[in-house]
N, C-alpha and C positions, 0 to 999 in steps of 0.2 A: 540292080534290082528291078531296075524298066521291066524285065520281062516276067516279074509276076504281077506289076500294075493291074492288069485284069481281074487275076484273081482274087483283088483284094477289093476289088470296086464296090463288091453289093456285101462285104462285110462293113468297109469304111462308112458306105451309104448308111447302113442301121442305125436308127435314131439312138439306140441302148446298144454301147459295142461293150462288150463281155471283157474283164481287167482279167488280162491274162499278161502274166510277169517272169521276165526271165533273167537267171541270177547268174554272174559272170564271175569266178572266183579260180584260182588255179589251185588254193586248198579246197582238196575234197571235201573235206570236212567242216568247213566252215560256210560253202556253199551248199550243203546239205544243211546245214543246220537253218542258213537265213530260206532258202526256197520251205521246209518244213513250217517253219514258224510263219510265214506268210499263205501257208496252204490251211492251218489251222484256223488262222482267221478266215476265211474264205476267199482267198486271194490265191486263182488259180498260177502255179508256181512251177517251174525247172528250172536246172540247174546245166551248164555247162563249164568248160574249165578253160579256155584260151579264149581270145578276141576272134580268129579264122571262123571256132564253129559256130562262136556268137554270131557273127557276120553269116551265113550262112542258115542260122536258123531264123533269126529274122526273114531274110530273104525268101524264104518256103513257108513262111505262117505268116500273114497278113495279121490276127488278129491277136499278136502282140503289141502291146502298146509303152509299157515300160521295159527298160532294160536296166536293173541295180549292179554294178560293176565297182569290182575291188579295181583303186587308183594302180597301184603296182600289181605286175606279173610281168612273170620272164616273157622276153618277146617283146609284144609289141602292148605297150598298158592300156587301162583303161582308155587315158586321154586318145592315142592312136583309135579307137574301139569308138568314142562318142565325134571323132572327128568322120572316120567313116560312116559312119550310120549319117551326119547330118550331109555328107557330099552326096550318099549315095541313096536315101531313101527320098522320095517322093512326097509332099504334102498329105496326097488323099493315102498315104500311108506311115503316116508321121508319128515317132517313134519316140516320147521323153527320156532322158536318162540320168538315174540319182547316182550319183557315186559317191563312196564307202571309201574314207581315206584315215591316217592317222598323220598323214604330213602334208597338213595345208599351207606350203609354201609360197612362194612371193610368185614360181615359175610356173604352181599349179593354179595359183589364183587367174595369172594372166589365161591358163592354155583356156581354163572354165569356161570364163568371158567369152571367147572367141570360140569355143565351140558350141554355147549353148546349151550348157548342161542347167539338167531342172534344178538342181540342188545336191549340196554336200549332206552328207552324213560326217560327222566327226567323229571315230572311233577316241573311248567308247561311247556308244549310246544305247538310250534305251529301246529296246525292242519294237515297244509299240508304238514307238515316234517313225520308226520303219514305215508300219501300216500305213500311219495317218499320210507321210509324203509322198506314198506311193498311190492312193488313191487321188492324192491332189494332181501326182503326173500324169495320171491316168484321164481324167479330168479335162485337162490340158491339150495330153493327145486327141481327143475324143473332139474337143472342140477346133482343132486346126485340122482335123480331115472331114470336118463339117461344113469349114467355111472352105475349104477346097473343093470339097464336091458341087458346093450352093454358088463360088464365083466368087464367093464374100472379100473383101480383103482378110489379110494373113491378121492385121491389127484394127481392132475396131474400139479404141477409146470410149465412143459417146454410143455404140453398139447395142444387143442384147446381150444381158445379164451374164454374166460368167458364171462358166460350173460352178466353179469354189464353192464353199460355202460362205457364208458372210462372213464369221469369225474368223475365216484362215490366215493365218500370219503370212502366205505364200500370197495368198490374195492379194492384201494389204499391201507385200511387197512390189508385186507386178506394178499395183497402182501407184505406188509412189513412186518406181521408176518411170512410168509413161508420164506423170505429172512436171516429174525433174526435168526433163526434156534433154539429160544428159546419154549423147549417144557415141561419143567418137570417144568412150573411153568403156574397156571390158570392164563387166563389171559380173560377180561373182555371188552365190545365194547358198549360204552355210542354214541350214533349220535341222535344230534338236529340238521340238517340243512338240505337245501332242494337245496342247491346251487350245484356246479359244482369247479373243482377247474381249474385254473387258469393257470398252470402249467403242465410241463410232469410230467406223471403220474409214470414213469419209474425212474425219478432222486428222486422224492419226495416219492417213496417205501424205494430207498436205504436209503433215509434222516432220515428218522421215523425208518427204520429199524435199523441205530446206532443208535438209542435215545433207542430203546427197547432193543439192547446189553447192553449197559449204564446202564441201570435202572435194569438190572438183574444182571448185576455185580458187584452194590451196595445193593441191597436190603438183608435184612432179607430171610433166606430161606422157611419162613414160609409166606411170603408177596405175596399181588396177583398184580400184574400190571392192573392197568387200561389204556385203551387207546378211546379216546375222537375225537369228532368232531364236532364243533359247531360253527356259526359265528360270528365274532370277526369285529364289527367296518368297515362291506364292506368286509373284506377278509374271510380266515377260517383258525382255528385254531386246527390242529390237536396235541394235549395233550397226555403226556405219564405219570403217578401218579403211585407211588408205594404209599399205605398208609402199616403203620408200625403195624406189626399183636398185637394185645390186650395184648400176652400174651410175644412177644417181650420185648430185653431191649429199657430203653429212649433214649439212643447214637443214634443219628440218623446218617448216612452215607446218605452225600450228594456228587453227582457227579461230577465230575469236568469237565465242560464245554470244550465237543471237543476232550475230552479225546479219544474216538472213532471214532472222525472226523464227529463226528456230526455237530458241526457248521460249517464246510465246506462244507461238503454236503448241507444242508440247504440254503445254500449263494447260489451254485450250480443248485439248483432246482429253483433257485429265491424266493425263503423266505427267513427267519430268525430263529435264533432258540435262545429259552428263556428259561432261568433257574428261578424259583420261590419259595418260602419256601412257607410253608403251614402246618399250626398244624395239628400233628400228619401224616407228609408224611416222609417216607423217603428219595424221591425223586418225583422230581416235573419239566417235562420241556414239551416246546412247540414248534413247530413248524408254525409260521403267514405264509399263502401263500395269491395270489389275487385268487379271484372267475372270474367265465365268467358266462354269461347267461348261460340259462336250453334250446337247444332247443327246439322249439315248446310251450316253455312255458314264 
């Protein structure tokens, strides 16, 4: 893709790059239907059918910035499809990508991790939790061909402000991963919800972020952490799941609640925090907060 670099220089440079999104589906029909419904919102939108012309439309239009890709298709899958685009695109033309799966396994959690995908979709979901993740990868994009063109570092913790918006449960998550300071383990970002949370965003990073010390300090060192968002009953339930890798032993290591002042913190944030078994987890915990409207919506 080096050799459209250029071309993309003085759209990446625009302070306001335009969410233009492209959808990766080998059903016709199903990628018609998600590019349609994201066009309706005003989320400019196409649609292709394999990973080749995926990879190639990207590579001719600079000023895509998301790409939502079905996990399975013949050929070469999504996962093949987010590993390319992260080998082969450029920073100052840097490219989020959600993917749309119905089998969030132990082998898809790992490949996530490792290639950097912005976030799952769990089929099924709802519609409009689409919009909202795709404007936050957008977001995202927008901001890492920003600090590329400026020089900035890729990661700027104590930095200026993040697109997100303050309520974004995607936010929340970034932060409580950079806070964990856990890195030598893939870690994975499942979001179904379209709500807002409830709480400071600043107490409920630290909260989630013991839960993710926690869960790496029991886990198998071959285990991916997954971390979750989805709404729970009016609130939202931010999830932290280690599943226990295939080739591990049975002994599962379960955490011991608070061990790392997780359930204080969580009290602290105005949530709660919930330990859970689960076949085949080696750990399993949650954090319940309240939601608030979406403004404007």
């Amino acid at each position: 893709m080096n050799e459209q670099a250029s071309q993309g220089d003085a759209s990446a440079a625009d302070a306001d790059i335009p969410l233009r999104v492209l959808v990766v589906d080998d059903d016709v029909e199903v990628a018609a239907a998600l590019s349609a419904f994201l066009s309706v919102t005003g989320i400019a939108a196409e649609a292709v059918h394999d990973v080749d012309t995926a990879l190639g439309r990207v590579a001719n239009d600079p000023r895509i910035t998301v790409v939502v890709s079905d996990l399975r298709m013949p050929g070469k899958d999504g996962l093949a499809l987010a590993s390319e685009l992260r080998e082969g695109t450029p920073e100052a033309l840097a490219v989020e990508v959600v993917m749309i799966t119905a089998h969030a396994t132990f082998e898809v959690a790992f490949s996530a991790g490792r290639n950097s995908i912005f976030a799952f979709l769990q089929k099924p979901f709802r519609p409009q939790n689409l919009g909202k993740v795709v404007r936050e990868a957008h977001a995202t994009a927008c901001d890492r061909r920003a600090k590329a063109h400026t020089g900035a570092p890729a990661e700027e913790p104590n930095g200026p402000a993040e697109p997100l918006p303050e309520g974004s449960p995607v936010r929340v998550i970034n932060d409580a991963v950079a806070l964990s300071g856990v890195t030598a383990r893939p870690i994975s970002v499942v979001v179904d919800t379209s709500a807002a949370i409830g709480v400071d965003p600043g107490s409920l990073a630290a909260a989630l972020a013991a839960v993710i010390v926690e869960a790496d300090a029991v886990a198998d060192r071959h285990a991916v952490i997954t971390i979750s968002a989805g709404d729970e009953r009016g609130d939202m339930a931010f999830g932290v799941t280690v599943m226990r890798a295939p080739f591990a032993s049975d002994g599962a290591a379960v955490g011991a609640a608070g061990r790392s002042g997780a359930a204080g913190l969580a009290h602290a944030a105005g949530g709660r925090l919930q330990l859970a078994s689960e076949a085949g987890a080696e750990y399993r915990a949650a954090i319940i907060v309240p939601t608030r409207p979406t403004s404007g919506r």
